[in-house]
N, C-alpha and C positions, 0 to 999 in steps of 0.2 A: 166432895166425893168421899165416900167411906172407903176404909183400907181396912182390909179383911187380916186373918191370920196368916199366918207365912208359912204353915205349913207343907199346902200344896207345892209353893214352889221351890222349895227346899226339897223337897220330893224329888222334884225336875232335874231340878239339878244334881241331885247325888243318883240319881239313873245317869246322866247327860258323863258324870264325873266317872262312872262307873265302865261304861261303853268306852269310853275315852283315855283312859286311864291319867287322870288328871291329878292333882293337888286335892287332899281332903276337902268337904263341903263348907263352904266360908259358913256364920253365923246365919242365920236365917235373914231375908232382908227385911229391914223398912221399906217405909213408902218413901221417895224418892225427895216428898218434900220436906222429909226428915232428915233427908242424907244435904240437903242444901243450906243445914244453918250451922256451919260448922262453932259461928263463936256460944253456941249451945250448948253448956255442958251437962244438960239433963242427961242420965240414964238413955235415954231413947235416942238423944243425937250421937253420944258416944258408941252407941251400938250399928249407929247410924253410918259411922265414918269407918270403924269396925270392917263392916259387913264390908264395903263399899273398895277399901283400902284392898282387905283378902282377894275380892272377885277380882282386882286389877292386876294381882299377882300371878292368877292362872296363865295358862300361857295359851293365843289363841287356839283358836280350834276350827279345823277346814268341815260346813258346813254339809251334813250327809243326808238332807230330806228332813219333813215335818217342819213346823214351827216352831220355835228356838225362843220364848220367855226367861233365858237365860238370866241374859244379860253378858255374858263370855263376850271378849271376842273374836272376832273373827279374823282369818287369816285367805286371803286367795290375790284372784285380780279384778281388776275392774275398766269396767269398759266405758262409751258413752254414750247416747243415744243418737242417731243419726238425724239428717234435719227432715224426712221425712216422718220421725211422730208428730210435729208439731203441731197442736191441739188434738190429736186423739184420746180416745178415754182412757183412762189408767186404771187400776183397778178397785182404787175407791173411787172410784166416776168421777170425780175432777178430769179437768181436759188439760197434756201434757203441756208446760210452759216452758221451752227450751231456755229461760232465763231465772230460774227459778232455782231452788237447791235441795227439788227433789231427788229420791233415788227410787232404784227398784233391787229388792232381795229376796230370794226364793224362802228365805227362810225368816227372817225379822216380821215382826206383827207390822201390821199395817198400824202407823201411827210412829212407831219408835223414833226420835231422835238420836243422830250417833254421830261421830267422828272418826270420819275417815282420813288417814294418812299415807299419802305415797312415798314406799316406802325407799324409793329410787330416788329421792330428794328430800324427806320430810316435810313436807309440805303440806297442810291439814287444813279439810273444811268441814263444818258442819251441815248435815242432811237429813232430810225426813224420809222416811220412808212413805209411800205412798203407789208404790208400783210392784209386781209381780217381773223376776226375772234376775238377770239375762239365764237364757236356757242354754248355757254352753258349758260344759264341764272346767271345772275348774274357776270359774268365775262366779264370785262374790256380790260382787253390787253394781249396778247399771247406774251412770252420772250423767245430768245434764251438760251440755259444753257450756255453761257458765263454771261450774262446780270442775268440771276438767280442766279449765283454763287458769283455775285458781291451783289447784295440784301441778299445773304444768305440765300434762298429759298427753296434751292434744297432738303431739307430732309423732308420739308411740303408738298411740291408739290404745293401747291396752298396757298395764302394768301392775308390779305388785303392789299392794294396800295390807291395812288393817282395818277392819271397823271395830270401831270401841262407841257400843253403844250407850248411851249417857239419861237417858228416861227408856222405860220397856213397859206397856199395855200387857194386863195380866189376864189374864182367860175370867177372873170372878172382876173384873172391872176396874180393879185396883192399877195405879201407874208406880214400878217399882225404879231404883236406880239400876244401872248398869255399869259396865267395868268402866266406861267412858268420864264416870261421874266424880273419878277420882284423881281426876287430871282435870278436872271443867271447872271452872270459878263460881260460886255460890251461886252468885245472880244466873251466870250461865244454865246451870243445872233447875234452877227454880222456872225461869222461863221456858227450857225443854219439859219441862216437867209439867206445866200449864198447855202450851200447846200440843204438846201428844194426849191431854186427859179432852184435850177440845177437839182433835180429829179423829184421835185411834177409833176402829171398828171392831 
C-alpha cells in the first residue's frame, strides 16, 4: 500500500485541535508501519515515534459527530451488545460474533484498531472496529461480552473507558498510527496496522 503525504491529515487535525481547544498540532504523521520499528533510527522512524509520542499526549477528546481520522483519543462509556445481535449484520457486512473483539463507534473509520481501557479498574483490551454505534449520548464504543468480560464490565453494564486508537484508515487509503500506538509493542502496532489495511472500508 502507498502512503500518500500527511498533509490532509494534519489538516484534520489542527481543525479537530482548533474546535477543541487542544495541545498544538503534533508533527505530521507517518504511516503507522513507520511508527512500528522503533529500533529504526532513520529520519522517518524518529519522526515516526515523534509524531506518535505527541498525539499520545493530547488529552482525550468526547466524540461530537463525523468521522474522526484522528487518531486522538477518546474519552466516554461504553456499553455492550446484547445476546440478541448475535450474527446480525454489522456494518461492514460481517455477521456480529459475540465472541469476537469487535466494537462499534459512531465516530472511528470502519477498520481502526484501538485500545480500550476501563477506566474503573484499568483493565484493557484491544478491538476493531467494525460496527456503527451505540446511539446513546455520551457513549463511546459498543463491546462484545467477550471484550466486557475481559475489562470486567459485565455487572455495571456500562462504564467509563478510553479508546486509544493504535492503526487509523485514512480517507486517500493510507493506514496512519494513532495515539494508542505509543503505548502498544512494535509487533503489536505492526499487526494492527496489517489487519485494519486488510478490512478497513
Amino acid at each position: 500500500m502507498a502512503y500518500s503525504h500527511f498533509t490532509t491529515f494534519a489538516g484534520l487535525l489542527a481543525l479537530l485541535c482548533a474546535a477543541t481547544g487542544c495541545a498544538p498540532t503534533p508533527t505530521p504523521a507517518p504511516s503507522a508501519s513507520e511508527a512500528a520499528k522503533p529500533a529504526d533510527t532513520s529520519p522517518d522512524a524518529q519522526a515516526a515515534k515523534l509524531y506518535v509520542d505527541e498525539l499520545a499526549q493530547l488529552p482525550p477528546i468526547a466524540p461530537r459527530g463525523g468521522i474522526d481520522h484522528s487518531g486522538r483519543k477518546q474519552k466516554g462509556r461504553a456499553s455492550y451488545y446484547a445476546s440478541r445481535f448475535t450474527n446480525r449484520k454489522m456494518a461492514n457486512g460481517n455477521r456480529f460474533d459475540p465472541d469476537s473483539n469487535v466494537a462499534a463507534s459512531k465516530t472511528l473509520p470502519l477498520g481502526t484498531t484501538a485500545k480500550v481501557t476501563n477506566l474503573s479498574n484499568g483493565k484493557s483490551a484491544t478491538v476493531k472496529v467494525e460496527d456503527r454505534g451505540p446511539y446513546v449520548d455520551g457513549r463511546v464504543v459498543d463491546l462484545t461480552p467477550k471484550v466486557a468480560d475481559e475489562l470486567d464490565m459485565k455487572k455495571v453494564g456500562v462504564t467509563p473507558v478510553v479508546v486509544a486508537p493504535i492503526a487509523v484508515p485514512q480517507p486517500d487509503g493510507a493506514i496512519k498510527p494513532g495515539a494508542g500506538a505509543a503505548e502498544a509493542d512494535p509487533k503489536e502496532v505492526d499487526k494492527a496496522t496489517q489487519e485494519t489495511a486488510a478490512t478497513a472500508r
